[in-house]
C-alpha positions in Angstrom: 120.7 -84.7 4.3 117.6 -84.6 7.1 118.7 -83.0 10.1 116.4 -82.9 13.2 116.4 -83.2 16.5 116.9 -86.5 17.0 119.6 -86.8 14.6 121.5 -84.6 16.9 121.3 -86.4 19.9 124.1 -89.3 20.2 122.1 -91.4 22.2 119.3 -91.3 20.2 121.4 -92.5 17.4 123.1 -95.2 19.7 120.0 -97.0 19.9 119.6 -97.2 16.4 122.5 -98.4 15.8 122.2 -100.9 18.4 118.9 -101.9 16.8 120.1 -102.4 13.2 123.2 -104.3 14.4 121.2 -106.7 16.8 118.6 -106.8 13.8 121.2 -109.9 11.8 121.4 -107.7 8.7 125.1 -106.7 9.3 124.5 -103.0 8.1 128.0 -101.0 7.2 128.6 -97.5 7.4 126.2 -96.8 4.5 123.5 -98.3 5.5 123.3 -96.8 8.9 124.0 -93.4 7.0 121.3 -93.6 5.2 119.0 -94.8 8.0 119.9 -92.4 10.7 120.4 -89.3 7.9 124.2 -88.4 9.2 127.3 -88.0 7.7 129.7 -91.1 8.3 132.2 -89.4 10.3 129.0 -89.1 13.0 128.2 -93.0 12.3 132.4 -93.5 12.6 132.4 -91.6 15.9 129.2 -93.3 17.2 130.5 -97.0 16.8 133.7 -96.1 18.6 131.9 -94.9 21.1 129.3 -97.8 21.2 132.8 -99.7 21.7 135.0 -97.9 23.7 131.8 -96.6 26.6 128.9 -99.5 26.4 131.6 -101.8 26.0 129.9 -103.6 23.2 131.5 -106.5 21.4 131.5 -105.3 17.6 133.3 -106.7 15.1 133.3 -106.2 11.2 132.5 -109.1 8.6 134.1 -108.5 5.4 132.2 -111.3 3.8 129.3 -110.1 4.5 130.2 -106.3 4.4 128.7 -105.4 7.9 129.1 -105.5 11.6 127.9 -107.7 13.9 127.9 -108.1 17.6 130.4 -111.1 19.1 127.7 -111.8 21.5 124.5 -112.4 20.7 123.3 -111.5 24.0 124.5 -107.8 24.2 122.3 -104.9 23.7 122.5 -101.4 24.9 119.7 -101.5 27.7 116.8 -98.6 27.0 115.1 -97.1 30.3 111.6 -98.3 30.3 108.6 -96.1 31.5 104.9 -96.4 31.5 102.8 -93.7 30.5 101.9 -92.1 33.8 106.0 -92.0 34.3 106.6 -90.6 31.1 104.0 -87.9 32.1 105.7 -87.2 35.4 108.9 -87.0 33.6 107.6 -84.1 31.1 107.0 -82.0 34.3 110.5 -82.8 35.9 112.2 -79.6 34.6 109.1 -78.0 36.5 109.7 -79.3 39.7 113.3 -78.3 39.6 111.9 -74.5 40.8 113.1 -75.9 44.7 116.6 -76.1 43.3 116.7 -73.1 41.3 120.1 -70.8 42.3 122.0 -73.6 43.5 124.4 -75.4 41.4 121.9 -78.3 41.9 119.9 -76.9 39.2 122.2 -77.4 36.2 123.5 -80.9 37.3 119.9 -81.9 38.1 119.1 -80.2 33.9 122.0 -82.4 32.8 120.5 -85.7 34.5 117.0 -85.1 32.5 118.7 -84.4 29.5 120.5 -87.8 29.7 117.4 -89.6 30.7 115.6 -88.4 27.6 118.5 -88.8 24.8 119.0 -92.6 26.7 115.1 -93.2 26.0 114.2 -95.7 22.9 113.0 -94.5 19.2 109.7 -95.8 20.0 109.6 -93.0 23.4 109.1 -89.7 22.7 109.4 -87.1 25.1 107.6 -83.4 24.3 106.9 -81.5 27.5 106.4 -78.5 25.0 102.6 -79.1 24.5 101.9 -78.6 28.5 102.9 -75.2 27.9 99.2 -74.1 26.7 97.5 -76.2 28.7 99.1 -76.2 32.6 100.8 -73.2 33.8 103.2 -73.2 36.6 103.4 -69.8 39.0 106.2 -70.1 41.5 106.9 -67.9 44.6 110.1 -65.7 44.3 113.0 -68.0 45.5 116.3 -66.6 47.3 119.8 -67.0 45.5 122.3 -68.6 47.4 126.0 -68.3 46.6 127.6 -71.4 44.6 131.1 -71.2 46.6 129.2 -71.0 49.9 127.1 -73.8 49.1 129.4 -76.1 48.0 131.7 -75.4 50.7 128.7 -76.1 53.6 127.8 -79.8 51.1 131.4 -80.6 51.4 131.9 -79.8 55.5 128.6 -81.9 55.8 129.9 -84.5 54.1 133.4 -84.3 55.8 132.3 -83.7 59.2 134.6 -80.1 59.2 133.6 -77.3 61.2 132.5 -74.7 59.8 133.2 -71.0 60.2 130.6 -68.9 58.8 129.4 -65.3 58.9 126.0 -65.2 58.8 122.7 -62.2 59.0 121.1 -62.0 62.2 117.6 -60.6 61.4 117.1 -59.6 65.0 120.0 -57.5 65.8 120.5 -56.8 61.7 124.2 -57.5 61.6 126.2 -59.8 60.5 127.8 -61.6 62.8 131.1 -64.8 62.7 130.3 -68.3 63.9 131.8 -71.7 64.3 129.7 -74.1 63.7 128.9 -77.9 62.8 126.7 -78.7 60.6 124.5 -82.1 61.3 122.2 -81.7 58.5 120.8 -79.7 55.8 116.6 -79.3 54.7 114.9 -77.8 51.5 111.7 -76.4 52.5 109.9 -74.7 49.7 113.4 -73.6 48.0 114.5 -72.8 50.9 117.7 -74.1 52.4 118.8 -74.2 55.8 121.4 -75.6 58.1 121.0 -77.9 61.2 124.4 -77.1 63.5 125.6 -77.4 66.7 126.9 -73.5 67.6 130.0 -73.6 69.5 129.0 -69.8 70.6 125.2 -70.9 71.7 126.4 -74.2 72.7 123.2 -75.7 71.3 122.2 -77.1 68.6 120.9 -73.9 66.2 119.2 -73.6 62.4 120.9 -71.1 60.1 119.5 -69.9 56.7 122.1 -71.2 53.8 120.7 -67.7 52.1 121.9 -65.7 55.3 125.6 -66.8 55.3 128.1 -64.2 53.5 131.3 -66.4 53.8 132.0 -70.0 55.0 135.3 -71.6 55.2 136.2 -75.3 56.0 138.5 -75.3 59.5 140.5 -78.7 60.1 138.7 -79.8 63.0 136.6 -82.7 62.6 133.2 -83.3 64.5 130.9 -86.6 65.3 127.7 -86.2 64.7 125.9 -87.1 68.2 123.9 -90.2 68.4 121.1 -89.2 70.3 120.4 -86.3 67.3 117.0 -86.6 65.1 116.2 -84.2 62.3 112.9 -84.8 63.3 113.7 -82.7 66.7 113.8 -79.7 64.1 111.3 -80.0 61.4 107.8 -81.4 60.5 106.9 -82.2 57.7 103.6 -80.3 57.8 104.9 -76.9 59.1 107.8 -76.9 58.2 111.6 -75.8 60.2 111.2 -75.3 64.1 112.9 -71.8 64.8 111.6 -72.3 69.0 111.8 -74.7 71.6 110.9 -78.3 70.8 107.8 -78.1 72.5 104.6 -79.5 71.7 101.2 -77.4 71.0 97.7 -78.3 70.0 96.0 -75.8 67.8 92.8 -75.4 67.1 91.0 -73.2 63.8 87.6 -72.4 64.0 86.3 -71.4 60.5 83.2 -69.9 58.5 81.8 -69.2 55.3 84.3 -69.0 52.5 87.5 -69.5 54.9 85.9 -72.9 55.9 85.8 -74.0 52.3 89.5 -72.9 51.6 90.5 -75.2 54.7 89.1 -78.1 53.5 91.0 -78.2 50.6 93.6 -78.2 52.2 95.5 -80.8 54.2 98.0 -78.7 56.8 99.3 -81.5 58.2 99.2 -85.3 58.6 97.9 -85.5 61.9 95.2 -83.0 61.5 91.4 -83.7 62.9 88.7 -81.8 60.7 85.3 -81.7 62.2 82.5 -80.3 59.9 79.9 -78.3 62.0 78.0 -77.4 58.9 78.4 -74.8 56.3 77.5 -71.1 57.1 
């Protein structure tokens, strides 16, 4: 019997299924054995599934030796995508680098890995062939602990306060906090925490990479409604580590250094004025 890929995937094989039976030729377990190339105990365990999780309304016909759908109108619904998204979708597992060492990274895995077994016989995804012709260099990204970030997602979610001991870079100690966290930013795999301090008083951003332990405390905080992320980051540059001032800043560049800048776009309200190439 063939085995391949495809074969393996229960999805995959869902479809087919789905196809055949929708198709008015009533196929029984030996027919879809031979067309999907599996044993019948994998057909057997797909068509309970196609009943028991998609709900579908199959029924057997002995005169006619084959099953058949109740309601004409049922079919398993495929996920449609053109081809620019099924190119975007070959590069997703590269553009999970900004979640990599967080438990985001496996449950994001396990979401394309459902999208692509869900997909249709006709789609076929292969993001094996980039390989040789694009090639992805990330910088180094820091590891942050799966217990501490869990426990800051669920005090965010739960308005708790936190208690956290977290790395001062400036004295180069560790030292405790309580804190509330208001919000939480990815910046270039990156993840840090936007908190009112209760030592500070203010509202202060902490590295999620920096903090050694966190623990949940019972106390319950409201978010206030005069806060705005915005305050604290920009999308162009980034996190704000200073006072929420304003500056204009200007670059003046030359030769080689001028051509580098204008390939670049540092941030959305940037004015470039071209004096001429030197």
């Amino acid at each position: 019997m063939k085995d391949t890929h495809e074969n393996n995937l229960p999805l995959y094989r869902i479809h087919l299924i789905d196809d055949m039976i929708r198709s008015g030729t009533y196929p029984n377990k030996t027919d879809l054995c031979e067309k999907i190339e599996v044993s019948p105990r994998t057909i057997a365990r797909d068509l309970d599934m196609l009943r028991d999780l998609y709900q579908a309304p199959l029924e057997f016909d002995s005169h006619k030796n084959g099953y058949y759908y109740t309601d004409e109108n049922f079919f398993i619904k495929y996920v449609n995508l053109k081809e620019g998204e099924l190119f975007s979708l070959t590069l997703f597992d590269r553009l999970l680098e900004q979640y990599k060492n967080t438990p985001l990274e496996e449950q994001l895995k396990s979401i394309f890995k459902k999208i692509t077994e869900s997909l249709p016989e006709k789609v076929q995804i292969d993001s094996s062939f980039l390989s040789d012709e694009i090639t992805y260099i990330s910088d180094p990204l820091p590891e942050i602990n799966t217990v501490i970030f869990e426990t800051v997602m669920t005090a965010l979610k739960t308005s708790r306060t936190l208690e956290i001991e977290h790395y001062n870079l400036n004295t180069n100690e560790k030292k405790s906090r309580l804190i509330d966290p208001y919000h939480i930013v990815c910046k270039g795999g990156s993840w840090y925490i936007i908190a009112w301090c209760h030592t500070r008083e203010e509202v202060r951003i902490f590295s999620l990479t920096r903090i050694t332990k966190a623990e949940i405390k019972n106390e319950k905080f409201n978010t206030p409604k005069d806060f705005k992320v915005s305050d604290y980051i920009d999308p162009g540059f980034g996190i704000f580590a200073s006072e929420k001032k304003p500056y204009t800043i200007k670059f003046l560049c030359k030769g080689k250094l001028a051509q580098v800048a204008r390939e670049y776009k540092w941030h959305p309200n940037q004015i470039e004025t071209d004096n001429g190439r030197v």
